[in-house]
C-alpha positions as CSV (number, residue, x, y, z in Angstrom):
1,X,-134.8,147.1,1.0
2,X,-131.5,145.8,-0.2
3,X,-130.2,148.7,-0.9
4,X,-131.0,150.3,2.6
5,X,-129.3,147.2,4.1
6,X,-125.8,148.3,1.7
7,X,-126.1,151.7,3.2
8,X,-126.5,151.0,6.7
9,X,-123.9,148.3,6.4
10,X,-121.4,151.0,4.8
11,X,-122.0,153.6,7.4
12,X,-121.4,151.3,10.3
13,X,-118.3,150.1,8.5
14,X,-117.3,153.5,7.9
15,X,-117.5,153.9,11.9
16,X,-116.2,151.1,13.0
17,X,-113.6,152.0,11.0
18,X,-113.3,155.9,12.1
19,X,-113.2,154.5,15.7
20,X,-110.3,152.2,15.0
21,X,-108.8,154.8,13.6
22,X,-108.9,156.9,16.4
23,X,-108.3,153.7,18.9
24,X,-104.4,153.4,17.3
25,X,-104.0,157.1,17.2
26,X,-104.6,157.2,21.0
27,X,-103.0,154.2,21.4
28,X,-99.5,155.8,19.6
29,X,-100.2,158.6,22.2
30,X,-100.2,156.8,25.2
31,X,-97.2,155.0,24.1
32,X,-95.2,157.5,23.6
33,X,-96.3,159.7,27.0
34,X,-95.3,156.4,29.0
35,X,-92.4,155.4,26.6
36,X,-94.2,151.7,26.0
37,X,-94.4,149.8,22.9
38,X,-97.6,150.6,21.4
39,X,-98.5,146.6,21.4
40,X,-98.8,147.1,25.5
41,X,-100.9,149.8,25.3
42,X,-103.2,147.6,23.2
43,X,-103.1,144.9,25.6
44,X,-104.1,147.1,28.7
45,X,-107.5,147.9,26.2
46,X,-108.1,144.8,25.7
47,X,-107.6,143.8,29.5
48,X,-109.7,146.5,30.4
49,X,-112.4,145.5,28.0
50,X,-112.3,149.1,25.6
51,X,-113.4,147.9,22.3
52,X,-112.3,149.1,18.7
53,X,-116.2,149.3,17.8
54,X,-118.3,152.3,16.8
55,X,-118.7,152.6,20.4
56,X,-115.9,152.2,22.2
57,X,-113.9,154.3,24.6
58,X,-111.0,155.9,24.3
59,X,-108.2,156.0,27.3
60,X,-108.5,159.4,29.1
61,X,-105.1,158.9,31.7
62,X,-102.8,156.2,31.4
63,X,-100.5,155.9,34.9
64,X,-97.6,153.0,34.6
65,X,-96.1,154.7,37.2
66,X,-97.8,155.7,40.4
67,X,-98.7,152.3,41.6
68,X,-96.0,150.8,40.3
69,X,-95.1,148.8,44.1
70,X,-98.4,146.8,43.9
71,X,-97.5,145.9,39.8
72,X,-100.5,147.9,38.9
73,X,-101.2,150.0,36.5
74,X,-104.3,152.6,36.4
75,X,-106.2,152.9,33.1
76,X,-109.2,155.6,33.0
77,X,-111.8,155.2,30.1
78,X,-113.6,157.9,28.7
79,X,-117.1,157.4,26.9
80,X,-118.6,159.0,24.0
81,X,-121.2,159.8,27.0
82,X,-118.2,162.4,29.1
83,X,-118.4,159.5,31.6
84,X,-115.4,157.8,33.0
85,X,-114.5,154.3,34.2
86,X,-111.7,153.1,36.4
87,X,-109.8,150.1,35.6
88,X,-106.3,149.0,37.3
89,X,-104.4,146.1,36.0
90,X,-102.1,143.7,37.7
91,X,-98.7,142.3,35.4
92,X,-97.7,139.4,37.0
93,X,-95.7,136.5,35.6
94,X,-98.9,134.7,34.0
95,X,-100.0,138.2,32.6
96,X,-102.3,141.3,33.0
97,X,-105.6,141.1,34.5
98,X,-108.0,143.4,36.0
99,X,-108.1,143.4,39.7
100,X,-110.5,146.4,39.8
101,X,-113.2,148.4,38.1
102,X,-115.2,151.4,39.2
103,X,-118.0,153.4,37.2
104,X,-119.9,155.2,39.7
105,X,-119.0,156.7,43.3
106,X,-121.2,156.6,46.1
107,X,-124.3,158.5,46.6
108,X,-125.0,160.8,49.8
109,X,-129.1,158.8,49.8
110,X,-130.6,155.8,50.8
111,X,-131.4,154.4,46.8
112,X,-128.1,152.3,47.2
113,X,-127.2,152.7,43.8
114,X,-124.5,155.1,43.3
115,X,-123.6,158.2,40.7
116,X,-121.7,157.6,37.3
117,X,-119.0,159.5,36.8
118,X,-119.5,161.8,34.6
119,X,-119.4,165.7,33.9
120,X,-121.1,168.1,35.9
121,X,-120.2,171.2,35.3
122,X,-117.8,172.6,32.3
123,X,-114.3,170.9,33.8
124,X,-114.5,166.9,33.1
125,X,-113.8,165.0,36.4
126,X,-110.1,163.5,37.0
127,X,-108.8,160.8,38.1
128,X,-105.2,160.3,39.2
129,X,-103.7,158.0,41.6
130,X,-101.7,159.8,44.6
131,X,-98.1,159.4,46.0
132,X,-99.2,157.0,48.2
133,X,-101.4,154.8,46.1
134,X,-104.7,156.0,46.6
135,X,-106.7,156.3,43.6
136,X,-108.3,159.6,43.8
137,X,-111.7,160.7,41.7
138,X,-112.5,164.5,41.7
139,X,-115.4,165.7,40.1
140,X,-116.4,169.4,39.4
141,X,-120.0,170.5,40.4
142,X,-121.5,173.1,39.4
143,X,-125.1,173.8,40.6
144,X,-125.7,177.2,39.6
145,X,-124.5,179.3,36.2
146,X,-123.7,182.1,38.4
147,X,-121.7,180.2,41.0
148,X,-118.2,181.9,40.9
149,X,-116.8,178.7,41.9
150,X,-116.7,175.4,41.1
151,X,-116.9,172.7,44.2
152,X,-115.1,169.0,43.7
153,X,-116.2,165.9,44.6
154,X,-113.3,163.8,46.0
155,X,-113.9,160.6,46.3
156,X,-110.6,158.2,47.6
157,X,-110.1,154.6,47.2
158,X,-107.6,152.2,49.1
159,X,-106.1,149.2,48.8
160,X,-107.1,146.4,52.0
161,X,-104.5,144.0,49.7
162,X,-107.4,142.4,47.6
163,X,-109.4,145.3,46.5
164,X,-109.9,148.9,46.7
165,X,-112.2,150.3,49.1
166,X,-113.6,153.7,50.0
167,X,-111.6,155.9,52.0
168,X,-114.0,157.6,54.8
């Protein structure tokens, strides 16, 4: 029994340790695309709640610049699952927060609950924010293997000044 506790405790080591691993190498990437110290980078994961563990994210898009009038920044997370997670982050003079979050988009029904944000079809959805600081959330559906063509999902969000909101 003792041993089989040593052996699961080394493989979750072992994981934790891959994903930190993988958590600075991404890290040193997104540094260097948006020509930050890596030690900011860190701080927007932390801000946006990615953790270092076996089962943490990793940052699919990192924008510093796009909604750079409101002092936001927009941070997508990508799960182990091929689902993706909004944050944006506010610097102000006490320091970053997170003034917005978003995992799923709105369903076409009358559950209430909407749909996560995940892969569809064989192109991942993307997430981007526009020129005039919409963040926009396209997602590729595919329906059926011998569609020729693969329909997106856009789904637009807005700022009212507090939060963003739906664009209909």
């Amino acid at each position: 029994m003792l041993v089989r506790a040593a052996i699961l405790l080394l493989v979750l080591t072992a994981g934790a340790s891959a994903q930190r691993r993988r958590s600075a190498v991404m890290d040193q990437h997104w540094a260097i695309v948006n020509r930050i110290p890596i030690e900011q980078v860190q701080e927007m994961r932390r801000v946006a709640g990615m953790s270092d563990a076996v089962d943490g994210g990793t940052i699919a898009n990192l924008d510093i610049q796009s909604l750079t009038s409101r002092h936001q920044i927009l941070l997508v997370e990508s799960s182990t699952t091929r689902c993706l997670r909004v944050h944006v982050l506010e610097r102000s003079a006490s320091g970053l927060r997170q003034v917005w979050s978003l995992d799923e988009v709105p369903r076409n029904s009358w559950s209430g609950r909407g749909l996560p944000i995940c892969a569809q079809a064989p192109r991942p959805p993307a997430i981007h924010a526009d020129l005039q600081g919409q963040i926009v959330i396209e997602i590729p559906t595919l329906w059926d293997e011998g569609q020729r063509s693969m329909p997106v999902a856009k789904y637009t969000y807005l700022w009212d000044g507090h939060t963003y909101v739906p664009a209909y």
